[in-house]
C-alpha positions as CSV (number, residue, x, y, z in Angstrom):
1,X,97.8,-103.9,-43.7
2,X,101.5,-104.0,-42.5
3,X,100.8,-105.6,-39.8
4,X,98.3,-107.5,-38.2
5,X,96.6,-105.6,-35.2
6,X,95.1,-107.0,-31.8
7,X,91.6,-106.3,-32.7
8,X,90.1,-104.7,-35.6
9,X,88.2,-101.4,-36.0
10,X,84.3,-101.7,-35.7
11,X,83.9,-98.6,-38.1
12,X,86.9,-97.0,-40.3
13,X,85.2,-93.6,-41.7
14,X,86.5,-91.0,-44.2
15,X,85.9,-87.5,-43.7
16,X,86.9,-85.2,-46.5
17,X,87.2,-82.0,-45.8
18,X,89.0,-78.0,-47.9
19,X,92.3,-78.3,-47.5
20,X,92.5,-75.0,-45.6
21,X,90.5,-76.6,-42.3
22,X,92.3,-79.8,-42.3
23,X,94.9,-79.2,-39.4
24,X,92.1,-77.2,-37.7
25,X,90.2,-80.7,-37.6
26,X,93.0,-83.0,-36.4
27,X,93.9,-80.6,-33.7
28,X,90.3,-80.2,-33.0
29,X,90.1,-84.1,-32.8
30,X,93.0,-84.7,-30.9
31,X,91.4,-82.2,-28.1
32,X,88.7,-83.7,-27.9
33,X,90.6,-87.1,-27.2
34,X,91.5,-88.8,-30.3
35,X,94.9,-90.3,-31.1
36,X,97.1,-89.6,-34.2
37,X,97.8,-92.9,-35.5
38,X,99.5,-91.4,-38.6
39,X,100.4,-88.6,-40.4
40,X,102.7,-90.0,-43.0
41,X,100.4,-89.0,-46.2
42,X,100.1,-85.6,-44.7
43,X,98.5,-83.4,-46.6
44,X,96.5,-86.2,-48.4
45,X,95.4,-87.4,-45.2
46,X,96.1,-88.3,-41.4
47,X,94.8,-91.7,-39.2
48,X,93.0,-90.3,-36.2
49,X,91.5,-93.3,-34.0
50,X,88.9,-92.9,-30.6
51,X,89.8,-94.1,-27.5
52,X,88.2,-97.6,-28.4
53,X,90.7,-97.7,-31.7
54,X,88.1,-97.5,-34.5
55,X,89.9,-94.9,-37.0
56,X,88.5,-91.8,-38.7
57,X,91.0,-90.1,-41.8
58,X,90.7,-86.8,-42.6
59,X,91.0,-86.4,-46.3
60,X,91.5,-83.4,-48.3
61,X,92.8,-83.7,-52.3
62,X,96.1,-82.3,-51.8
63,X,98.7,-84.7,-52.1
64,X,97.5,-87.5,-54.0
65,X,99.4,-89.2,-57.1
């Protein structure tokens, strides 16, 4: 980590999903009250985190090298 953050997450999880539905399940995530934390490694994958900050990434291949 860059930097050091207030509290830490109490689950991380990885989702991988095709590459064709992953915007459909950020924006579906964000609705539904989620926070984009990042989306620098977009397509590879984008930081989502709850409301409590424990972060989910949603993964596809694209994008990694």
């Amino acid at each position: 980590m860059d930097e050091p953050r207030p509290r830490r997450n109490r689950i991380h999880v990885d989702v991988t999903v095709p590459h064709d539905i992953a915007e459909d399940r950020v924006a579906a995530a964000l609705a539904a009250g989620g926070t984009l934390v990042s989306d620098r490694r977009a397509c590879a994958f984008w930081i989502l985190a709850d409301p409590e900050g424990n972060e989910v990434c949603i993964c596809t291949w694209q994008d990694r090298g």
